[in-house]
Every structure is written in C-alpha cells, then in structure tokens.
N, C-alpha and C positions, 0 to 999 in steps of 0.2 A: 184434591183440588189441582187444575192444571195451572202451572206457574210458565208465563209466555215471554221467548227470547226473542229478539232482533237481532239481524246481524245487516247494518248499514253500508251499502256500497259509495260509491261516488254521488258525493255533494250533499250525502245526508250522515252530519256527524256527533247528531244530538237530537232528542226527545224534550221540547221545550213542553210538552204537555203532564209532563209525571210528577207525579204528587210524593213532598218527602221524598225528592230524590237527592242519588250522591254519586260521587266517581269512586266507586271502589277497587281498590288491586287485588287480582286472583294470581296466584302461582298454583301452577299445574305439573304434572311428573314429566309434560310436552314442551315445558318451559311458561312464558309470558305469552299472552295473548298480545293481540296485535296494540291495544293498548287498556287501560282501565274500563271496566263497565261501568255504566249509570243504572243503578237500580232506582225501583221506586214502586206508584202505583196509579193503574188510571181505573178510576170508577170500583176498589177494592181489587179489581185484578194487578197481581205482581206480576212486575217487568222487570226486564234485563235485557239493554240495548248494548250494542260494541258497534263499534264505527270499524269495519273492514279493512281499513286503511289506515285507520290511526288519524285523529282527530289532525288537520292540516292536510293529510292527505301524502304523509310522509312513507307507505309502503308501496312498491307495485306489486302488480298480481301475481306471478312469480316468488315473491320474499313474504307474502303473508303468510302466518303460521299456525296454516289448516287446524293439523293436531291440535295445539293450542289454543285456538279460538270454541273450537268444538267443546274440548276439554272442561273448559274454562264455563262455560251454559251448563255440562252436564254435573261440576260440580257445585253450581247454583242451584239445579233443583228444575232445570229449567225441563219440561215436558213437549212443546210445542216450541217451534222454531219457525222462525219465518225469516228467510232471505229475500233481503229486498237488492235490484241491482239494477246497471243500466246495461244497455243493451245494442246492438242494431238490425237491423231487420231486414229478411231474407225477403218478404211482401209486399206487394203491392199497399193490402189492407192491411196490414199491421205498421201502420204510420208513425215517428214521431212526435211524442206526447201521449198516446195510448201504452196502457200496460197490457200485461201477459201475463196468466196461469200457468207456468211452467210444467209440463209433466214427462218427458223424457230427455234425457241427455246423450249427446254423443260427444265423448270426452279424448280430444287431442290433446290434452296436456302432456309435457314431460318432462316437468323439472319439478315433481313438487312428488311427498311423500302420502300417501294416497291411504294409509291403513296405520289402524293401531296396532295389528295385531303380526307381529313380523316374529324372526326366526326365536326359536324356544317355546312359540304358539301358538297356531297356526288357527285363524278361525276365516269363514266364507257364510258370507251373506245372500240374500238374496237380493241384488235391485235391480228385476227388472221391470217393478212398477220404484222408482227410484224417489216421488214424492208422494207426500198424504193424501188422498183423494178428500177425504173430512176436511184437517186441514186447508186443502186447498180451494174448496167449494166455500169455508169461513170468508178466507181472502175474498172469492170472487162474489160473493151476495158482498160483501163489506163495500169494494170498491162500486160496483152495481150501485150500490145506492148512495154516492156519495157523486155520481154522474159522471164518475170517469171512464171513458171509455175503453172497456178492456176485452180481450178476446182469452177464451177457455181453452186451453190447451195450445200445448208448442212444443216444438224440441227444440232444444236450447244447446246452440255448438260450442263447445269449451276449447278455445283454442289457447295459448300459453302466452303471447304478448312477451312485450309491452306494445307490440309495433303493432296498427289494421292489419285487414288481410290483402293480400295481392286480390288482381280482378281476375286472374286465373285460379286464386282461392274460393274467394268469395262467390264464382260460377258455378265451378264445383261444392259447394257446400248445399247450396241452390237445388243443385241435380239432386243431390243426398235426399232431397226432403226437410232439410234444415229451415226452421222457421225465424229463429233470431240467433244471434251470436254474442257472447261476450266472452271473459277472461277470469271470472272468478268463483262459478258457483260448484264447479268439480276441482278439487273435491269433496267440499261441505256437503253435497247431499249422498257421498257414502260416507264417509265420516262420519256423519250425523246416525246415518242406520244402523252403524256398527257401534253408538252410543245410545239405540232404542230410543233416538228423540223421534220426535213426529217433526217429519220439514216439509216446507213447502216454498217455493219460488214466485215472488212474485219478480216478473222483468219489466224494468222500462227501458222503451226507446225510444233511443236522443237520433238514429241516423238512420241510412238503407246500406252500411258498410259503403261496399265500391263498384259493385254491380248495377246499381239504375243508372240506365243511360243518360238520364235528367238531372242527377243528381252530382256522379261522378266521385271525385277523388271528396273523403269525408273532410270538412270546413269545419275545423276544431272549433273555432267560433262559435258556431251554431249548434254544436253538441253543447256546448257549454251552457249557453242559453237554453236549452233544451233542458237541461240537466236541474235546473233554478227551478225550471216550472214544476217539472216532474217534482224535484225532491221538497217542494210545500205540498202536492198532492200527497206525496206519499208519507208524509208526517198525520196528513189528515187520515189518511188508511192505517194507520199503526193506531189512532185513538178507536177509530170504527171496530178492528179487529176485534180487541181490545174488550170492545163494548158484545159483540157476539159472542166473546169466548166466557163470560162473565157467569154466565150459568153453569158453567164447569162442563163435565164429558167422564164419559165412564172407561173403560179398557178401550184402547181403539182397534176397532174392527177389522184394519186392515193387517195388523198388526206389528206395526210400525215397533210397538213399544217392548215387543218381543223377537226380535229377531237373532237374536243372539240362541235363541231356546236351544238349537242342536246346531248353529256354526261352530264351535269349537271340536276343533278333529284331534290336536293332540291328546295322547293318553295321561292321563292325572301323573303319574310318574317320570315324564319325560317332558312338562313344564317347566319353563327356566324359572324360578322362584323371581329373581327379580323382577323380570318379567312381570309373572304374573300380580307382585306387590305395584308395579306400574298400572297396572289393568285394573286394579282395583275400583275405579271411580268410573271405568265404562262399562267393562264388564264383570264387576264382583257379584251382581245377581246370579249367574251360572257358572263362575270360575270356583265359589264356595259351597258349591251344590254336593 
C-alpha cells in the first residue's frame, strides 16, 4: 500500500484534516528534520506532513535540512511525496493564485548539500525526468477538480535566497525558458530519487518575481495575501490527493521507486562501512544485495 508525504512550504504548517493525528519526532543518521511530522490518516490513507520551514516559519531556505527532511519521510514508510510550495512566475498566464505541475528543474543553488551519497560511496542517479509523471497527473486531476486553476508542466528555477531576484536575474531566467521560480524544491526532488520516493511538485504563485513591467519590484504584502489564499486551496488539495491515491498503485512505471538499481559505482570492498550503516534507510535495498 502506498503511504503519502507532504512536505509544506510557506504559510502551510499543518493538515487540520487528518484523522488520529499527532506531532511525532523522527531522528535520522542526517540529523532532525526541519521540525516534528504530523501523522495521521485521511479517508484510510496514511499521511505524513512536515511543514518545510518549521511550524512559525522559523528556517530559510538556505538552513533547511534537505537530508533530513528527505530522511526523515523515507524512514516513515512514506512512498509518495508531494511537495507543495510557493513560487513566482516567469508568465504572463501563469498568474498569482493559480498552481503548477512542476516537471523540470534548473538548480542554482549553492549552499546546500545536494546527495546522500558522498565520499566512501559513490552512487549517480538519473533525473532527467526529475518528478513522477503518475504522481504528478494524481496532483493535477485532484486540483482539476477541485476548480483551482492550474497549468501542467513548468521548470521550476531553484535559485538560493533569501533575497528575490535582481531584474537582470529575473530577465535572464525568462530568456532560459524558466517558467516559475522559487527557493526550496532543489534539493528535495534529487534527494527524493536517490531515496526511491515518488515526488512531485505542486507550485503556487504568490508574485511575477521582478520582470513585469506592471507589476515591478515584488510587494511583500501581496505575496502574503496571496499566500493565505493559496495555502487553504492547498489544504483542500492534500485531502483531494489523498482521496485518489486511496486505491493504492502497483511498482511505478516510471521507476521512480528503483532508481537506486545500478547508481552505486563504488566496489562492495571499498565502501566506507559507516558510511554505508548511514545509507541504510535510503539505500539498504541495494547496498545489501
């Protein structure tokens, strides 16, 4: 049975819908996640939400802790992930208060630790399809009928923050092909592959960054409110998921839940033991092969 994670971005820091739920503390070999998960369950299916940020809103994007957030779902059991976040938009049509199906990323980060799998173990994934296309079609019929306005596909620009982008950023991001931008989803969607979760992106957007000539320098204010709106839709999308995924799902197709099969290059003798007793909870399907 597929058991479904959340991982909550800005202004969404709780699941008032889940049944027999509770704040539980996971330790991980990546340390503490960003803070306690709420388990629970909506309509029989088992959840597990994290609030991205730590409930108040106490980390930025930069200090959260990838590894450990990741970590922390894959030792829950959790199969399917779904990141939800906020965003801003390189488009015309892709407006404030409309979401997003995320399906590639272009990742400018560079202060954040990107892999599980570092010196004593060397493993290489594939993402260059980087989110669940299953996954991500659940998301988009869910929202679909739930009449929020959302468009199917985007590249999504992982830029490092705290701070927007310049208008000589945000221009060129534009030129790139970039469809929306924000600060938090790279690295969770390799993270995520390299724990064989199924992820998927859903993005809301609160702004147009700093490129519309109408719109101009981003009015935190109105992100803000933006943000209120967005994140009661998007509570209402995590019951909907929720309610599709309910029927469960077989091996995924894409193969999301195996990707690990032949990433591992180091030779079984020349693995760091600790190492690999770390590795245990993402990758002990093939490190015990």
């Amino acid at each position: 049975m597929p058991k479904l994670g959340f991982i909550g971005g800005s202004g969404i820091y709780g699941i008032d819908a889940l049944q027999d739920s509770e704040w539980v503390s996971v330790e991980t070999a990546w340390g503490r996640p960003s803070d306690d998960i709420l388990i629970g369950r909506i309509g029989g299916m088992e959840m597990a939400f994290l609030p991205r940020h730590g409930r108040g809103h106490r980390i930025p994007p930069s200090e959260v802790p990838y590894p450990a957030n990741i970590a922390a779902m894959k030792t829950l059991g959790i199969t399917d992930l779904v990141s939800i976040s906020a965003c801003g938009s390189f488009r015309e049509d892709y407006a404030p208060g409309d979401f997003v199906i995320v399906d590639q990323f272009i990742d400018r980060t560079s202060a954040r630790t990107k892999s599980f799998f570092t010196h004593g173990c060397t493993g290489h994934v594939s993402i260059a399809h980087p989110t669940c296309p299953r996954l991500g079609a659940v998301c988009l019929q869910a929202a679909s009928e739930l009449g929020i306005q959302v468009h199917n596909g985007g590249t999504y620009l992982a830029m490092e923050g705290p701070q927007f982008s310049t208008l000589a950023e945000s221009n060129l991001y534009r030129s790139w092909g970039c469809d929306v931008i924000g600060m938090t989803n790279m690295p969770e969607a390799k993270l995520a592959r390299e724990a064989e979760i199924c992820f998927a992106t859903v993005a809301m957007v609160t702004d147009y960054d700093s490129w519309h000539p109408d719109h101009g320098e981003i009015d935190i204010s109105k992100v803000i409110a933006t943000l209120v709106a967005n994140s009661e839709s998007a509570k209402r999308l995590v019951q909907r998921i929720a309610g599709e995924m309910r029927n469960g799902r077989g091996i995924c197709q894409h193969g999301c839940d195996r990707s690990l099969e032949y990433a591992v290059i180091t030779a079984p003798d020349q693995r760091d033991p600790e190492l690999v007793e770390k590795l245990s909870v993402i990758a002990g399907r093939v490190l015990k092969c």
